[in-house]
C-alpha positions as CSV (number, residue, x, y, z in Angstrom):
1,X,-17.7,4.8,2.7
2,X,-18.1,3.1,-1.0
3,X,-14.7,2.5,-2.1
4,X,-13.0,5.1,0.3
5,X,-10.7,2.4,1.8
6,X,-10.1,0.1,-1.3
7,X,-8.5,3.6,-2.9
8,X,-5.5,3.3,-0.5
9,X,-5.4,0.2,1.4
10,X,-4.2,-3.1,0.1
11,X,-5.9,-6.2,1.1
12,X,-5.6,-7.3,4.9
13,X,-7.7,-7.4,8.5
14,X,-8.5,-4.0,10.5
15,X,-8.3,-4.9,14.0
16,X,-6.0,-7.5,14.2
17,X,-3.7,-5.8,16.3
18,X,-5.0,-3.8,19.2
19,X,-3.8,0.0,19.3
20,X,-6.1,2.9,20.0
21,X,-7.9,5.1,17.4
22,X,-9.7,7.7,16.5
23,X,-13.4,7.8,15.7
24,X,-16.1,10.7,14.8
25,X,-16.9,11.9,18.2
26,X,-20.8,12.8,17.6
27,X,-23.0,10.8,14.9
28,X,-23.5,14.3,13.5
29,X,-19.8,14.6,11.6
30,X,-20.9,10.7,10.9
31,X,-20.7,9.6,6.8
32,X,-23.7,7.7,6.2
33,X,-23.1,4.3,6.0
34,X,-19.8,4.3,8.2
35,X,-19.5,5.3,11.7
36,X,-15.6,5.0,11.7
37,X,-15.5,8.0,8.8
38,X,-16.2,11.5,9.8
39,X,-16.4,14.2,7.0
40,X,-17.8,18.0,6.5
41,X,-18.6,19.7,3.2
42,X,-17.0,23.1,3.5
43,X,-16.6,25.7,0.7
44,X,-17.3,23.5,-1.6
45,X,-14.4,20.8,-0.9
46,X,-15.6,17.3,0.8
47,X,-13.0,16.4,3.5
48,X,-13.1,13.0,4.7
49,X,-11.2,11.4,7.7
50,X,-10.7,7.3,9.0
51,X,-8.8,7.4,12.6
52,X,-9.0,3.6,12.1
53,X,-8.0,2.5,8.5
54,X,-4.6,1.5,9.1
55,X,-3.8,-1.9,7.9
56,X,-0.3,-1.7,6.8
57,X,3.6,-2.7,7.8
58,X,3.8,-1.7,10.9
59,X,0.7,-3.4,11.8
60,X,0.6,-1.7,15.7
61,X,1.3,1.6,13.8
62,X,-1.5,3.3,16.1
63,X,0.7,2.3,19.1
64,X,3.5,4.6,17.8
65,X,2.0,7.4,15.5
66,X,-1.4,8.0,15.0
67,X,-1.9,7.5,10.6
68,X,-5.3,9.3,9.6
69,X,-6.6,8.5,6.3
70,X,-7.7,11.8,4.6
71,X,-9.7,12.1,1.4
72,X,-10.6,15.5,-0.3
73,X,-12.8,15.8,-3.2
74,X,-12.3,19.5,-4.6
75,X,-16.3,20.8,-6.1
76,X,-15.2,24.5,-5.1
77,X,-14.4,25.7,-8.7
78,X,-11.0,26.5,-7.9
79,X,-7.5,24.4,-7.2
80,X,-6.7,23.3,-4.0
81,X,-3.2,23.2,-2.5
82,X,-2.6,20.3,-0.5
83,X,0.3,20.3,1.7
84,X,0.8,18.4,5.4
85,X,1.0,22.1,6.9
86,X,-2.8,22.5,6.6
87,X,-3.4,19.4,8.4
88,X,-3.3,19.1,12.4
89,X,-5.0,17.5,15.3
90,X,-6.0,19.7,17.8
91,X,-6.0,18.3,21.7
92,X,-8.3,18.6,24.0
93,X,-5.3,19.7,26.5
94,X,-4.7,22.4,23.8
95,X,-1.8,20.9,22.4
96,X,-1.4,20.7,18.7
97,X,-0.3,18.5,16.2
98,X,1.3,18.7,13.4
99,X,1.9,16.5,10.1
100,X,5.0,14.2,9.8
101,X,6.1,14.2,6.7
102,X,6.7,10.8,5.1
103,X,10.0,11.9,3.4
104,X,12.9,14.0,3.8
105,X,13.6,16.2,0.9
106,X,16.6,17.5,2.3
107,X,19.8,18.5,-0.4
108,X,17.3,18.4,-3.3
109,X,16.2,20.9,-5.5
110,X,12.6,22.5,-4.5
111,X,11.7,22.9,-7.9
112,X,13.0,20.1,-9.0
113,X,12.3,19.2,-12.8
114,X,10.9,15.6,-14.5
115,X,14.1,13.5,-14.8
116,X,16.0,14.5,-12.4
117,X,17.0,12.1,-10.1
118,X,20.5,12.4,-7.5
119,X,22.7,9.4,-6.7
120,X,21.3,9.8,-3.3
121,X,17.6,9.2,-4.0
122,X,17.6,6.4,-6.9
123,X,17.2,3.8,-4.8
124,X,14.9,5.1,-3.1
125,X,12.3,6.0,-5.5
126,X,8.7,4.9,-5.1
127,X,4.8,5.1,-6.3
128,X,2.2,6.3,-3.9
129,X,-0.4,3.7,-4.0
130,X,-3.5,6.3,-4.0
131,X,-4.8,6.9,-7.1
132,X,-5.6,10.3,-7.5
133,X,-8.1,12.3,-10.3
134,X,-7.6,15.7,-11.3
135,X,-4.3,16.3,-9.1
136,X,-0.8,17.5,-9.7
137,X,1.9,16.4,-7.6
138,X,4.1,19.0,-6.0
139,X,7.5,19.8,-8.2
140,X,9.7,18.5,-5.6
141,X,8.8,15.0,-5.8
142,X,10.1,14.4,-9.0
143,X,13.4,12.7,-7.8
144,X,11.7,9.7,-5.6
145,X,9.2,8.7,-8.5
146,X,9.8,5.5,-10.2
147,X,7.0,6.4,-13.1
148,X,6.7,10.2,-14.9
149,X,3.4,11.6,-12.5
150,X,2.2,15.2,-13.5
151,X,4.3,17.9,-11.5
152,X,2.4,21.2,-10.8
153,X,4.0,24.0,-13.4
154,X,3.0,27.0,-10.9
155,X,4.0,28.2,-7.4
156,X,4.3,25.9,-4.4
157,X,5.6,27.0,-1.4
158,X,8.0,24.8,-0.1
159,X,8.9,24.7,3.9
160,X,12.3,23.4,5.1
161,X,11.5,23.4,9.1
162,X,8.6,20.6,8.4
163,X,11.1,18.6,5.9
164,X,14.4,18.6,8.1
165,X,13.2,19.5,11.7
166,X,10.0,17.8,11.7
167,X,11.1,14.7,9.7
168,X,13.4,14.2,12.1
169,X,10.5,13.7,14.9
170,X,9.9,10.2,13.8
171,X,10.7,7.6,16.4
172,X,12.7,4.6,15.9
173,X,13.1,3.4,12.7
174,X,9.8,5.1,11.0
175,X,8.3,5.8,8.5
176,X,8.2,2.2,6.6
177,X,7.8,2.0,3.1
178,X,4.4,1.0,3.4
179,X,3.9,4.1,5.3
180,X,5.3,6.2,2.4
181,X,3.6,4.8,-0.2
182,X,-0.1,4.8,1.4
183,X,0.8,8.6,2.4
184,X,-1.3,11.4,1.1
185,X,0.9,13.0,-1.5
186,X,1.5,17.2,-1.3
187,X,0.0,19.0,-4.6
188,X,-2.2,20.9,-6.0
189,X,-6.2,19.2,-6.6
190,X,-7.8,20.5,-9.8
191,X,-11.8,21.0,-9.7
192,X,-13.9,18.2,-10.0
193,X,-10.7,15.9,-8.6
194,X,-10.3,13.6,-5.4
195,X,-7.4,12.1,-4.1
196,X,-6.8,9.8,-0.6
197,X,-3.7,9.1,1.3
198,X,-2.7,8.2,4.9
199,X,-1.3,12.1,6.9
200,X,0.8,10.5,10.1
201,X,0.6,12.6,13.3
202,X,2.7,12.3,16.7
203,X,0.6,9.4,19.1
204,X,-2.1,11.6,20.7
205,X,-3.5,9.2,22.9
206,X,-0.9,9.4,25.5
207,X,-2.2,12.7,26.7
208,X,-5.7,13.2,25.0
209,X,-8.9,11.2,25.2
210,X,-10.6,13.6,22.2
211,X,-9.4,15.9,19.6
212,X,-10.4,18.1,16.4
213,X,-9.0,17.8,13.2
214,X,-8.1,20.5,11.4
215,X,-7.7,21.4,8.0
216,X,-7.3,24.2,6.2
217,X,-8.4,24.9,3.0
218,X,-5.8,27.1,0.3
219,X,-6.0,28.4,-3.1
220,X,-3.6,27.0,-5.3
221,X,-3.0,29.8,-7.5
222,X,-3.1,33.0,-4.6
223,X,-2.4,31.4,-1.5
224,X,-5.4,32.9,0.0
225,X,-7.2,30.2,2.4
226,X,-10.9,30.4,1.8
227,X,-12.4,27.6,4.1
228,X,-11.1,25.4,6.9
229,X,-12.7,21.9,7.9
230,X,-13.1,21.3,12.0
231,X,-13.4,17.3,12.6
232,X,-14.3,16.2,16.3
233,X,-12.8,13.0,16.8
234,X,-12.3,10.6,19.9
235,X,-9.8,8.7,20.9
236,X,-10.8,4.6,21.0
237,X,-8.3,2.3,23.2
């Protein structure tokens, strides 16, 4: 895909490190043009997924977690809440798996306002790498950003199981830095925008040889979800 990877990923080798991943399991969810990128047009919203983009620090990354690079390009004529609960992989064995989160927001404010930065965090403040069009990031990032971004000024829901109990599902000493940075942000994509970012799932190839990925689609302003993309991807060892 044209400029799909270059969006995200800094410069380096794919493949240089053998660890399974996930490709489009049928040329028909294929992009044209790149057989390791499947992608659906649904209600209007382009959804786009790489099972085998990874590049980054850890480079066997796919040994531990399984990083999907997501891109969404909103033509649906209204805004689009992105948030890691709409994303999961479905297993063949039925199991299903849910988003890590790259951070933990725990102790902070949810609606945290521009400037506002704890003792705890300043250190630890950061820039996603993507470079996103026509998308506001989710009010409760405002603490970790080195740079002013633009917050989303309306509703976001914010859910403390996935940022304490599910944070704390990361094994050993993950996520990097790296992993944070090239992470798909949570926010709120305006029409006409498109945005790209790495969502980290638990390591599905230790039980599954084929899954779907799933992701729902939600209006930013009512909440209501009006479409939901169904990706079948296999796993690659």
């Amino acid at each position: 895909m044209r400029g799909f990877a270059a969006i995200v990923l800094g410069a380096g080798l794919c493949g240089c490190v053998s660890a399974p991943v996930l490709l489009p399991a049928t040329p028909s969810v294929e992009v044209p043009g790149d057989r390791t990128v499947a992608g659906d047009l649904v209600s209007g919203v382009r959804v786009e997924v790489d099972g085998s983009a990874w590049d980054g620090a850890p480079s066997d990354l796919g040994r531990i977690v399984t990083p999907v690079l997501v891109r969404l390009t909103n033509g649906s004529g209204r805004s689009l809440r992105v948030r890691y609960g709409s994303f999961s992989l479905e297993g063949r064995s039925g199991f299903l798996y849910s988003a890590l989160p790259p951070l933990t927001l725990r102790g902070l404010a949810v609606h945290a306002r521009p400037g506002f930065r704890p003792a705890a965090v300043r250190e630890r403040r950061f820039v996603f790498r993507a470079r996103p069009h026509g998308f506001f990031f989710a009010p409760y990032y405002a603490p970790f950003f080195a740079l002013e971004v633009p917050l989303w000024g309306g509703p976001f829901p914010f859910d403390p199981y996935l940022y304490e109990r599910a944070y704390a599902g990361w094994p050993g000493r993950l996520p990097t830095r790296d992993m944070v940075e090239r992470a798909l942000p949570e926010g709120v994509l305006q029409e006409g925008g498109d945005i790209s970012g790495f969502v980290y799932f638990p390591d599905v190839a230790r039980r599954e040889t084929d899954v779907v990925f799933r992701g729902d689609l939600e209006d930013a302003g009512s909440g209501e979800r009006f479409g939901a993309a169904r990706l079948p991807l296999v796993v690659r060892r």
